[in-house]
C-alpha positions, 0 to 999 in steps of 0.5 A: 479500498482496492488500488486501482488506477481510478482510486490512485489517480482519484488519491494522488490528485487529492494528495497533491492539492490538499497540504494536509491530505495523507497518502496512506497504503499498505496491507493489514493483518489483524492480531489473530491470523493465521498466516503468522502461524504459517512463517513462510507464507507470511514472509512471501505476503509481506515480500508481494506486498512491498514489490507492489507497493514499489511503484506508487511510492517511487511515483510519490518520491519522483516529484 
């Protein structure tokens, strides 16, 4: 699901109520994309991909 807001804030009020919730983000490339044809344009996704999830997960560490 898309990060918004509502669904992080929905997620990380489930993830500090529930001792076995899990907090799971991240991106997915499935075996046969195209972008692992194109190296530079799979490191910039994976580079975007860590910058944005940068602040969530220096949120979840804060506590």
């Amino acid at each position: 699901m898309p990060l918004t807001e509502t669904n992080y804030n929905q997620l990380l009020g489930r993830y500090n109520q529930v001792a076995t919730a899990e907090f799971l983000v991240g991106r997915i490339w499935l075996k046969g994309d195209p972008i692992f044809d194109q190296p530079d344009q799979l490191q910039q996704q994976i580079i975007e991909t860590v910058t944005k999830l940068a602040e969530p997960y220096q949120k979840l560490n804060a506590k």
